[in-house]
N, C-alpha and C positions, 0 to 999 in steps of 0.2 A: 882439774889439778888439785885444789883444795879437799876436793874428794879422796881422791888416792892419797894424798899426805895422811888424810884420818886414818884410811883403811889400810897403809899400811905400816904406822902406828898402834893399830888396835891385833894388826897380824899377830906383828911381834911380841904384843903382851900376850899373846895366846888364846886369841879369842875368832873363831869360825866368822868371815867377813864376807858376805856377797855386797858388791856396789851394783844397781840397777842403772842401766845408761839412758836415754833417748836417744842418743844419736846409735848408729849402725856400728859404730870403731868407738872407742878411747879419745881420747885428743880434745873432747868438749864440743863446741858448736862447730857447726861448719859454715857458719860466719866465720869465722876466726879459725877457720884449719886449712892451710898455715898462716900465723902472722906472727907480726916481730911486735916487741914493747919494751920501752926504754924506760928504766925505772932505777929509783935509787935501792940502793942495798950493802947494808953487810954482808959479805958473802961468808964468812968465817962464822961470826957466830950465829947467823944463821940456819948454817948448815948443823953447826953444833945443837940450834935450840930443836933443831926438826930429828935430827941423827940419820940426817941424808948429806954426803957430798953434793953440792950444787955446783962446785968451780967450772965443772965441765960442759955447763948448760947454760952459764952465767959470761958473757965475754963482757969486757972491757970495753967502755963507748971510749972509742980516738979522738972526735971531734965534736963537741955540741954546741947551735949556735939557738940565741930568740933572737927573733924577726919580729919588730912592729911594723908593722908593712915591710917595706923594702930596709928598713935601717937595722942591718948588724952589730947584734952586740956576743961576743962571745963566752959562753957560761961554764965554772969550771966542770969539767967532766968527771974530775976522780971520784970516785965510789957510785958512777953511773953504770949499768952495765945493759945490753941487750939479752934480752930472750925470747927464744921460739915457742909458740902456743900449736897444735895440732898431732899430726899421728905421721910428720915426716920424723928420721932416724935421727934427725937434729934436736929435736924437739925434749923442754923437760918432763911434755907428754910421757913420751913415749917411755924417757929414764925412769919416771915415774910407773909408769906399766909393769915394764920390766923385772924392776925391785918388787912391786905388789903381786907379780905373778910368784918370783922365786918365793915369797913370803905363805903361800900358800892362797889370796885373796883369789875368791871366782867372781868373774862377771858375766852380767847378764845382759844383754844389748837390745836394742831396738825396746824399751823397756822404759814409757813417759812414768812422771807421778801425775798420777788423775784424782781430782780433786775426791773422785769417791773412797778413795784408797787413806786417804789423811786418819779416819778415826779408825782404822785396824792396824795401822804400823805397829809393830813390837817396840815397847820401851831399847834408848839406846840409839833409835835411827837417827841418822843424820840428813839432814837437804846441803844438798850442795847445788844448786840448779843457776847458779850467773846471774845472765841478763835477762831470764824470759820471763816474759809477765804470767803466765799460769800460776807459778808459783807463789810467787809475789801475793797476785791475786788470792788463790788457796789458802793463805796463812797469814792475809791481812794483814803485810807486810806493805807500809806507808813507801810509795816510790814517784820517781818522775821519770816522765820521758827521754829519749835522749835521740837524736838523729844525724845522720852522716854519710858522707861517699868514701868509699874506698876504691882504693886502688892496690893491685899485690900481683907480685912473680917472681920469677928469679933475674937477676942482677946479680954481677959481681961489683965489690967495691969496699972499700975501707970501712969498719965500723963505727960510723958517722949515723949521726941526728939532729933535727933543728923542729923548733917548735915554731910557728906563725900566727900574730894575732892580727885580728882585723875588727871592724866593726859586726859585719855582717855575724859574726856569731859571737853567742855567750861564752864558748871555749875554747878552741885550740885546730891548726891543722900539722898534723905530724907524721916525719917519715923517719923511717930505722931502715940502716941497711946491717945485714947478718948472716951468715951462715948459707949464701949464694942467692941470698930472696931481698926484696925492697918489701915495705909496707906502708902504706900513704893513706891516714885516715885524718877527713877535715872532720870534725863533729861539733852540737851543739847542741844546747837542754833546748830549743825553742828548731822548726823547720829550717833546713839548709836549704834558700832557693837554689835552681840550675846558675841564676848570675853570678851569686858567690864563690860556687865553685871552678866557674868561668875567671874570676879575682885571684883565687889562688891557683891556677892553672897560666894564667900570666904572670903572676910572682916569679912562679918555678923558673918560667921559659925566661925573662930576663935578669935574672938575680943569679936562678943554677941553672942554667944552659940545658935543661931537663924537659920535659913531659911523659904523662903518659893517657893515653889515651882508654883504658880500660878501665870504667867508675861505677860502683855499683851501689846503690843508696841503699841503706840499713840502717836499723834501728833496734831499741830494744828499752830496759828500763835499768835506775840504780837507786838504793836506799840511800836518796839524800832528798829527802822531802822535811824528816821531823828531828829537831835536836837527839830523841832519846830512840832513833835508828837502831843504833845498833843494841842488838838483841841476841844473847847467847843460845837462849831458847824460847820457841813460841809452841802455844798449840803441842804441850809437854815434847818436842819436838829438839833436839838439836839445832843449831844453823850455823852452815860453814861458808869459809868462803864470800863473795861479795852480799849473796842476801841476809848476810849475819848483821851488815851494816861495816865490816872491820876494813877500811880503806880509807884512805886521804880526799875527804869533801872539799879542800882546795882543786888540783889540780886533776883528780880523780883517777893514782896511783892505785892498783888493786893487784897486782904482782904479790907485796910481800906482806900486803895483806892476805890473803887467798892462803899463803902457805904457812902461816905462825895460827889460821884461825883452824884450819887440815888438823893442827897438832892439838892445839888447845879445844877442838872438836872430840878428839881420842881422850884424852883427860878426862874430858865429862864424865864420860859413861860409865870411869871406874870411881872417877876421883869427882865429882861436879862442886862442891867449895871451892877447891883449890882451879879449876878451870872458869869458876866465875873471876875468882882474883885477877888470872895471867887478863882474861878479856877484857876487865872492866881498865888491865891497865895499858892493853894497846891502843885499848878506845878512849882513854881516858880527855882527848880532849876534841874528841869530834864534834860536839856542843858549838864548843866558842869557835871552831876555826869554819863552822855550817854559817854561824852566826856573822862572822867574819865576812864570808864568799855572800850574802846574799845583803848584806848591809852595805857593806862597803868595797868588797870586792867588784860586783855588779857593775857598781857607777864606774870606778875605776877604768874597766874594761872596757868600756862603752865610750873612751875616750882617750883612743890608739892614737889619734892626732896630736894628741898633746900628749902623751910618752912618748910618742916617738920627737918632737919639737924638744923636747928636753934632752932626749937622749944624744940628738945632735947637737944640742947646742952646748953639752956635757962634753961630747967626744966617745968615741968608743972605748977606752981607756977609763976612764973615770966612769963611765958607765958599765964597765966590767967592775969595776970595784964597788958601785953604791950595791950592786946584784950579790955579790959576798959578802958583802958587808949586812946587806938584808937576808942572807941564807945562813948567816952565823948566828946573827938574834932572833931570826924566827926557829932556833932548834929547838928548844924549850916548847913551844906552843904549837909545835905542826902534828898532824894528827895522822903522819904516815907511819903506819904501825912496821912491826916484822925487823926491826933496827937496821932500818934506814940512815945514811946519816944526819938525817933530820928527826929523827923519827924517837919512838922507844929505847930505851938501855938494860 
């Protein structure tokens, strides 16, 4: 995704683009083709900072709830939206394709970066490579593990999301319904046992009258090991997208990251001053909010029995409002780039 936002950025300026893929199609991994992700966004200017329309690849989340265990608290929705990752006709994959073909962009498929190929790139190239540790690896790019079960298909249903914590992991289990598909990934920086996923699979069945039965454990890695992550370029190299480090080290938002670093990827090559500026200020506080998650965050987390014992003894009402009330003051310091509305301006 991130990739195509550069490449067909760098079209439009008039410049010959081939993107090389590993996977056989476009659409990115085939972890994640298809899946859904609920993330915050401007969608407006956005679109304006990229000079792609997104509205039509961007829907509106209807409903969004956090879960500390079983206790409902409802969280505002507005400016949350869902999106499709992969190579269905839904997807901003594919929109993404589309626009890069009409631009003139060729690609080349089935096509790894192998670690022998790093010292002959031609100035100008970009990595765009996600979550797989090769690359990582290849470019000495500080990362941590990450592991999870999924679940995904199609489902019809309203566009609705809920986030769940629990002990058993360091972050999150979440589902997005969208565009005729569910997406159900529990994950966490440390091993997801079988019982926990058995915990959240009893969540579902008594709280949303749900299950599903098809889980597939994956993993992969993210640049949130070292404060100074994020990196515009390494190894005279470009970096787009999440190995750039330009994503939200709290909650681990890499949507509108992926697509403002696409652009400011394209920048570089003509312009690289002016593209360290735009970087240095989506990144601008990924430091303290890393520092944040692993100081204080951590404990925090590890102690779902006592947010949830408050949340109840709060009410769900008042516990809707400490939650805005804490998404209002932390706009300033959240480190979700791509103007978010927590995010950059």
């Amino acid at each position: 995704m991130s990739g195509m936002v550069a490449a067909l950025n760098l079209a439009r300026d008039g410049f010959a683009v081939t993107v090389r893929e590993r996977e056989p199609h476009y659409g990115g991994s085939s972890l994640f083709d298809p899946s859904l992700h609920t993330t915050p966004l401007d969608v407006g200017a956005t679109s304006e900072y990229l000079g792609v329309d997104l509205s039509g690849v961007f829907h509106p989340v209807s409903d969004l709830c956090l879960y500390l265990h079983d206790f409902e608290v409802k969280v505002p929705a507005s400016m949350s939206y869902h999106v499709e990752r992969g190579s269905r006709p839904t997807s901003i994959d594919t929109m993404l394709y589309e626009k890069c073909l009409e631009a003139g962009v060729e690609f080349q498929f089935n096509e790894p970066l192998r670690k022998e190929d790093i010292g002959g790139l031609p100035p100008g190239t970009i990595i765009a490579c996600g979550l797989n540790r090769p690359a990582y690896d290849y470019l000495r790019v500080p990362c941590i593990d990450w592991f999870g079960w999924v679940s995904s298909g199609l489902e019809e249903s309203e566009d609705c999301a809920w986030i769940w914590m629990d002990e058993c992991i360091t972050e999150y289990g979440y589902i997005s319904f969208c565009n005729g598909l569910y997406y159900n990934l529990l994950f966490s920086a440390r091993e997801v046992e079988p019982e926990c996923l058995e915990r959240y699979r009893d969540f579902m069945r008594r709280v949303r009258g749900m299950d599903y039965e098809d889980w597939e454990y994956i993993g992969g890695v993210i640049p949130l090991k070292e404060p100074d992550n994020p990196r515009l370029v390494r190894e005279e190299l470009i970096m787009c997208g999440t190995i750039s480090g330009c994503m939200d080290p709290l909650m681990g938002f890499g949507i509108s990251g992926a697509l403002v670093s696409g652009k400011v990827a394209a920048t570089a090559v003509a312009e690289p001053e002016k593209a360290q500026e735009e970087f240095a200020s989506f990144t601008r506080n990924f430091a303290s909010v890393l520092n944040f998650k692993n100081e204080v965050w951590y404990d925090l987390r590890a102690q779902v029995d006592a947010l949830e014992a408050i949340a109840r003894v709060l009410g769900s009402r008042r516990s809707r409002r400490l939650v805005i009330e804490a998404l209002l003051k932390g706009r300033e310091r959240s480190a979700i780039p791509g103007f978010g509305p927590l995010g950059c301006s």
